[in-house]
DOGUBA-810760 format. One line per 3 residues: number of its first residue (from 1); their letters; for each residue x, y, z of C-alpha. Coordinates in nm, 3 decimals. Example, Ala and Ser with C-alpha at 12.3 -4.5 7.8 and 13.67 -1.06 7.14 Angstrom:
1> as> 1.230,-0.450,0.780  1.367,-0.106,0.714
//
This chain:
1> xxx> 0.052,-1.482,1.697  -0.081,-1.132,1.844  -0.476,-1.258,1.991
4> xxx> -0.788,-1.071,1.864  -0.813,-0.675,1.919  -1.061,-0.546,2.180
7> xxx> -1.250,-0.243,2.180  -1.171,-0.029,2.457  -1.464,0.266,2.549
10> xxx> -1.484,0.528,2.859  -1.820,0.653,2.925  -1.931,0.914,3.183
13> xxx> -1.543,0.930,3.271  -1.436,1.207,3.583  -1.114,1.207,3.742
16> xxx> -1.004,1.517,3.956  -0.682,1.605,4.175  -0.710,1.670,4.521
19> xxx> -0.744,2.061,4.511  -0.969,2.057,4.230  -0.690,2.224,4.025
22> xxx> -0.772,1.970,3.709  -1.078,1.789,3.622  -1.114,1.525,3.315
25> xxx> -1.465,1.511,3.175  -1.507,1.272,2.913  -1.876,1.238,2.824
28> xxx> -1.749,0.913,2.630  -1.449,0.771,2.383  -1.427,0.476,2.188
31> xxx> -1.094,0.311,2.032  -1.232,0.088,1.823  -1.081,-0.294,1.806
34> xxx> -0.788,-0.280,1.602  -0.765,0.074,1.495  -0.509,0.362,1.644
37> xxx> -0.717,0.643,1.820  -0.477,0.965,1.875  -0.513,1.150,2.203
40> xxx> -0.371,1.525,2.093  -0.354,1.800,2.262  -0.112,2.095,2.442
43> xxx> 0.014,1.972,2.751  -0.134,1.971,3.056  -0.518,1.878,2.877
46> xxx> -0.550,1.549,3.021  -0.395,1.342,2.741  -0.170,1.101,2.961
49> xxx> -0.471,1.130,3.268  -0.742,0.976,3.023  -0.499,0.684,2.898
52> xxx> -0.422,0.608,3.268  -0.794,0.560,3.322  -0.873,0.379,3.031
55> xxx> -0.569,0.158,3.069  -0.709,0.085,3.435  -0.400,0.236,3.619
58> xxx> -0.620,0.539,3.765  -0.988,0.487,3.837  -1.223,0.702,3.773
61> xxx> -1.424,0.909,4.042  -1.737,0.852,3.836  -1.784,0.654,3.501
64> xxx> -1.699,0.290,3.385  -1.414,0.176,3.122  -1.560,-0.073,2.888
67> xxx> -1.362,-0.364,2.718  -1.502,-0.527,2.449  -1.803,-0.426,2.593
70> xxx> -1.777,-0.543,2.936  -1.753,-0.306,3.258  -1.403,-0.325,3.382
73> xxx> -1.179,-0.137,3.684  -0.853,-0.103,3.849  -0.947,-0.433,4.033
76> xxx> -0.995,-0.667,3.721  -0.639,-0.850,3.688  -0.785,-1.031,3.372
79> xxx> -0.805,-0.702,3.208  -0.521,-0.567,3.269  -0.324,-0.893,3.154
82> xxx> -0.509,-0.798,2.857  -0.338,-0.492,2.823  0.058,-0.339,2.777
85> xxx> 0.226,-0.032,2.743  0.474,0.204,2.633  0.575,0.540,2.801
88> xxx> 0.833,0.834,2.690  1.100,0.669,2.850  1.162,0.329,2.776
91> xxx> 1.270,0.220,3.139  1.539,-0.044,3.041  1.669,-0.231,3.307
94> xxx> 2.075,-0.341,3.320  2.094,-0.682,3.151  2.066,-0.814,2.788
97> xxx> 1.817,-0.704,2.485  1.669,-1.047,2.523  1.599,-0.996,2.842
100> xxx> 1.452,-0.676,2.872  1.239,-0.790,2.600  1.141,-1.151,2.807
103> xxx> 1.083,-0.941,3.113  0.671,-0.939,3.078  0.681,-1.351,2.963
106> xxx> 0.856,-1.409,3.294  0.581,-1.186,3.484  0.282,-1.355,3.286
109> xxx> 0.440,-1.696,3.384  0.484,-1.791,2.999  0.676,-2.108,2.974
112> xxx> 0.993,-2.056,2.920  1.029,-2.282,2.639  0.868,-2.022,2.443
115> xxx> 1.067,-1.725,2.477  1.307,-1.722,2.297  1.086,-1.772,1.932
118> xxx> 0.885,-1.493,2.068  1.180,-1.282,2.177  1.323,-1.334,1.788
121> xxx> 1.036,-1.267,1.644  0.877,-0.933,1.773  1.247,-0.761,1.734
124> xxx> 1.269,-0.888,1.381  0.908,-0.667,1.397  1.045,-0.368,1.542
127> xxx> 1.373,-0.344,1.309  1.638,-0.535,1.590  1.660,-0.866,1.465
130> xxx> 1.967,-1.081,1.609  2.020,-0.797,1.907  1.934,-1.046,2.187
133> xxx> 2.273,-1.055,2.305  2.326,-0.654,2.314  2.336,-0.481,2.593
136> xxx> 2.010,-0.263,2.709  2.240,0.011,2.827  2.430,0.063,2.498
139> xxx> 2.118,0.146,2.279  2.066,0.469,2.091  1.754,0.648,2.197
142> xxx> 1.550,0.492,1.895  1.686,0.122,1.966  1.558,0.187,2.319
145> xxx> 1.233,0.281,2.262  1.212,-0.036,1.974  1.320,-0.230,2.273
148> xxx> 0.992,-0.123,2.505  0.771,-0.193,2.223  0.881,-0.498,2.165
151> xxx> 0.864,-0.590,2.492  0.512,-0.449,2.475  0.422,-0.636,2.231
154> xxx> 0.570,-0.972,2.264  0.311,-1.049,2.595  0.038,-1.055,2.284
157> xxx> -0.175,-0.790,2.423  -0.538,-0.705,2.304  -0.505,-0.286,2.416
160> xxx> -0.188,-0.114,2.359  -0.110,0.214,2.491  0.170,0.404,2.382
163> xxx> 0.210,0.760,2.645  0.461,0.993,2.402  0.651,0.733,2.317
166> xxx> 0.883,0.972,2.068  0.868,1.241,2.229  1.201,1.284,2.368
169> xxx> 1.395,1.220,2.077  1.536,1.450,1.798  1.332,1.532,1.536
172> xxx> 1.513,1.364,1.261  1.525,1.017,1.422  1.167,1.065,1.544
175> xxx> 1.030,1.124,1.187  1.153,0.779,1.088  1.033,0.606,1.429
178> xxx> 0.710,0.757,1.322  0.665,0.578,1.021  0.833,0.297,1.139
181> xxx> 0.607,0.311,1.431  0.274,0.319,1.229  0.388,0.034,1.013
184> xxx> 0.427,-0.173,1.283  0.089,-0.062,1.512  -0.099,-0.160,1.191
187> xxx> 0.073,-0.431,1.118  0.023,-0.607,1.491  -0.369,-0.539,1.444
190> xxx> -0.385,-0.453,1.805  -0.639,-0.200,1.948  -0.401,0.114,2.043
193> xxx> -0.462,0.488,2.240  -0.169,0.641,2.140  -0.116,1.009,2.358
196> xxx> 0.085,1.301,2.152  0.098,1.638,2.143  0.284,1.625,1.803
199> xxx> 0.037,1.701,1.549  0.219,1.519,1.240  0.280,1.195,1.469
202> xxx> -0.059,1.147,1.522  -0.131,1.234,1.147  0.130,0.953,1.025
205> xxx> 0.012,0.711,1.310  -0.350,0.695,1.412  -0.693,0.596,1.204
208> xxx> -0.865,0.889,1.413  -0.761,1.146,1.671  -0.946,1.279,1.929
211> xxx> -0.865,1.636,2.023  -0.829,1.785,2.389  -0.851,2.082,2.608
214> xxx> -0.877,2.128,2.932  -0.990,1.812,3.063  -1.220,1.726,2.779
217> xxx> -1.207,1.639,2.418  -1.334,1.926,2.187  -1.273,1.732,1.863
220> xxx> -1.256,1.399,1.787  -1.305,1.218,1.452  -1.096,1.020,1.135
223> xxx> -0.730,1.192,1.169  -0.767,1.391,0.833  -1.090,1.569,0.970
226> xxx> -1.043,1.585,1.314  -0.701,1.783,1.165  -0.867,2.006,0.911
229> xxx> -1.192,2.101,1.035  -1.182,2.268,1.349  -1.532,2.318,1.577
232> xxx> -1.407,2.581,1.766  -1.136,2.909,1.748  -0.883,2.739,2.052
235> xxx> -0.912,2.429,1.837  -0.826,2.623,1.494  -0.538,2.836,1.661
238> xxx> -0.354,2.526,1.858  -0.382,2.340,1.484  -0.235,2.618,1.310
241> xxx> -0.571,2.663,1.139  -0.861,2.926,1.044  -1.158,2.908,1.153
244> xxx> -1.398,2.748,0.874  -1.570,2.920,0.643  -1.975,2.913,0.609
247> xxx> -2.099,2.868,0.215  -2.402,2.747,-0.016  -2.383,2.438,-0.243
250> xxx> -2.486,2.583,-0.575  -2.486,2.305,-0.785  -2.326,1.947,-0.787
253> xxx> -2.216,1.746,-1.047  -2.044,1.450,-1.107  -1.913,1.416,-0.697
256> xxx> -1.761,1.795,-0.797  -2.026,2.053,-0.546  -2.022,2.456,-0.626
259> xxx> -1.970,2.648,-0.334  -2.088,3.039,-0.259  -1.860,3.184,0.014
262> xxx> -1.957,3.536,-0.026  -1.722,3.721,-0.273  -1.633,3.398,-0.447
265> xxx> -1.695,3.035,-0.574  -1.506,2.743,-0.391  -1.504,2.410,-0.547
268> xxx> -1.507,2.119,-0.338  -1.553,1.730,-0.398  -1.807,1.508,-0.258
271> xxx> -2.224,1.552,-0.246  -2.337,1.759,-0.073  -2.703,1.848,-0.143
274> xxx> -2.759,2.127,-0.352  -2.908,2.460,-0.152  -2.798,2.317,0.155
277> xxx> -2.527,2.549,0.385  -2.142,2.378,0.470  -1.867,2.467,0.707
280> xxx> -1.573,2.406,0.476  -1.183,2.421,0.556  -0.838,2.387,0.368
283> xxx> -0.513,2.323,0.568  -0.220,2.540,0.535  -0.022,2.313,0.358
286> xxx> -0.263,2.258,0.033  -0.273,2.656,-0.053  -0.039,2.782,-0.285
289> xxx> 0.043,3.115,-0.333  0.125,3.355,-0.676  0.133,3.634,-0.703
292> xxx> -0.128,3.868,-0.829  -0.045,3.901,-1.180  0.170,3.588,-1.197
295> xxx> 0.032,3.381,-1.550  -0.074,3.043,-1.329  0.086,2.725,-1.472
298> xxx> -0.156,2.455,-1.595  -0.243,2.257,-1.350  -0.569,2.032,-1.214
301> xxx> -0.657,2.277,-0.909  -0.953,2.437,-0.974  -0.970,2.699,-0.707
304> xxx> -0.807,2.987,-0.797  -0.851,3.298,-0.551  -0.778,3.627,-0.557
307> xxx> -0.671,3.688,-0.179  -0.506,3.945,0.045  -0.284,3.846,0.334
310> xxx> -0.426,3.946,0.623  -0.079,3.847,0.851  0.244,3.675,0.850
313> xxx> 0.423,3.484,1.156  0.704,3.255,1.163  0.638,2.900,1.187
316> xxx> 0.997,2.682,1.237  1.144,2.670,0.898  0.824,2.815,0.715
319> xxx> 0.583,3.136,0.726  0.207,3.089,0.834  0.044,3.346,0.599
322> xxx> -0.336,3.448,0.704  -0.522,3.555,0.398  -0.868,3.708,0.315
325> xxx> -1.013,3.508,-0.004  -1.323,3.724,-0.086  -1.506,3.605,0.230
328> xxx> -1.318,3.271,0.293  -1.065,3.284,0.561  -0.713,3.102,0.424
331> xxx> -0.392,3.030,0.549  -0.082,2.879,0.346  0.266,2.734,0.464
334> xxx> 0.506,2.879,0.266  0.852,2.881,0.251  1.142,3.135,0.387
337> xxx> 1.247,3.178,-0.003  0.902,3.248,-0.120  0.787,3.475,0.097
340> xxx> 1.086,3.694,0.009  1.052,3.632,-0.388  0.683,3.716,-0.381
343> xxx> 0.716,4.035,-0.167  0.467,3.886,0.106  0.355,4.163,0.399
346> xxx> 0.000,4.270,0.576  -0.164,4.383,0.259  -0.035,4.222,-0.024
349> xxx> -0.251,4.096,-0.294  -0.171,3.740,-0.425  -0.337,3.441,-0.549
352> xxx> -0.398,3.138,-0.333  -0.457,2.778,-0.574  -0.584,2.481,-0.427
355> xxx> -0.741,2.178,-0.560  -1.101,2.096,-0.496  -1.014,1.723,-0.356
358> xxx> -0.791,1.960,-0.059  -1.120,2.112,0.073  -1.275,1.944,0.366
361> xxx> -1.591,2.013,0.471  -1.927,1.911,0.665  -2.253,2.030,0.686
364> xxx> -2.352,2.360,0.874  -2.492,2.260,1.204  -2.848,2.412,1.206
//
């Protein structure tokens, strides 16, 4: 049975290199006790740097990392007992499943009486139930890195941090260890940092993400904000993502809120207060695009915008399409095919659909 979560919180965190080439500044973070905080960003930003701090393998040059509350450091061998982790490569060593899997019982001095129910029972978890026997050096890359969570997971740790654990495999196997991933993170209740620079992983896997750049985080916040409503343009651009959009509430009713944007009415859901000014934001992937004098099929999206697209660029198997809503800056992810049925250049006029539950916004900072 996995022991109760612990909050795990960095406040006045530095850490520099040598030269002074990098710096992490992190005013403060907080994973809460068992929920899944993303660290995204670009390589390079600090995202595996802040992890090693919080997961006391690097200490800080200024700052404290908090568990449950209580200062901890590098020093604190009750703390770190506490803790486990997973890293891009699984580091298997020659030998059985079973045994790479029993490695951290046999460090932790669990009796061995024990390990084999706990072996058994965290790969039944993780999808490899009965592989005790296999050998470690004949997995596929997706049985290996089942293996290092399991073994990650069967030393019952309070923190778990998880350093691009998918990141090396192909995409097709890593979409199902993502889900497969998040069912089992939530399922072990465990408190978890989880560092990506795969925007949909951290979407599918994590209760909020925290956003950085440079050394700091620029964003942070529940996953489907932190992912739609950008603070800042380097934010918007490495999320695929327009800047937001400033309007006025006219009128609310009934959790459905009247926006002005300029040249047009947006609606949105939620209640905001009527009169007040929002920063408001739709992701790519929610706009819909017909063209100008298409006859719209019936449908319960109630923004319906006459736009002009302002660019095109090619985005993997899709087109990102900037548009120019009356005022409201749009973009839409739209297919290879339907970009060449609906004619779609620098200039084009179309309509762009969306439905009012897809718009995310907050209020205008005064």
């Amino acid at each position: 049975m996995t022991a109760t979560a612990l909050s795990l919180a960095g406040e006045g965190l530095r850490w520099s290199y040598r030269r002074g080439s990098f710096t992490l500044d992190v005013p403060w973070v907080e994973v809460s006790a068992g929920t899944v905080l993303a660290l995204l960003g670009p390589s390079g930003s600090g995202k595996s740097t802040l992890l090693s701090v919080l997961g006391l393998l690097e200490r800080p040059s200024a700052g404290r990392v908090l568990l449950d509350g209580r200062e901890v450091d590098t020093r604190d061998r009750g703390a770190r007992l506490q803790m486990a982790a997973v890293f891009q490569r699984p580091y298997l060593f020659k030998g059985t499943v079973g045994g790479n899997v029993a490695y951290g019982l046999v460090a932790r001095r669990v009796p061995r009486s024990q390990h084999a129910a706990r072996v058994a029972a965290v790969l039944e978890r993780v999808g490899l139930a009965g592989s005790e026997r296999r050998s470690a050096l004949a997995l596929s890359g997706g049985e290996a890195q089942r293996v290092a969570l399991a073994r990650a997971l069967v030393v019952e740790p309070r923190v778990l941090l998880l350093d691009e654990p998918l990141a090396s495999l192909d995409p097709l196997l890593k979409r199902q260890l993502t889900a497969d991933f998040a069912s089992i993170l939530r399922a072990s209740g465990v408190t978890v940092l989880y560092v990506t620079h795969d925007q949909n992983e951290a979407m599918v896997i994590a209760d909020r993400v925290a956003i950085m750049n440079g050394g700091c985080i620029v964003a942070e916040g529940p996953a489907e904000d932190a992912m739609s409503l950008p603070n800042d343009a380097w934010t918007a651009s490495f999320l695929g993502l327009e800047e937001p959009s400033e309007g006025l509430v006219v009128s609310v009713v009934d959790g459905l809120a009247e926006v002005d944007v300029g040249a047009g009415r947006v609606f949105i859901t939620g209640q905001p207060e009527a009169g007040s000014r929002i920063m408001l934001a739709v992701r790519p992937e929610d706009v819909l695009l017909f063209g100008a004098s298409a006859d719209l099929p019936v449908s319960t999206a109630r923004n319906r915008l006459p736009a002009t697209v302002v660019s095109l660029s090619a985005q993997g198997v899709t087109n990102h399409v900037v548009l120019d809503a009356g005022g409201l800056r749009l973009a839409s992810s739209v297919s290879r095919a339907a970009t060449a049925e609906l004619g779609l250049r620098s200039g084009v006029e179309v309509i762009a659909v969306f439905k009012a539950s897809a718009v995310r916004w907050v209020p205008a900072r005064t």
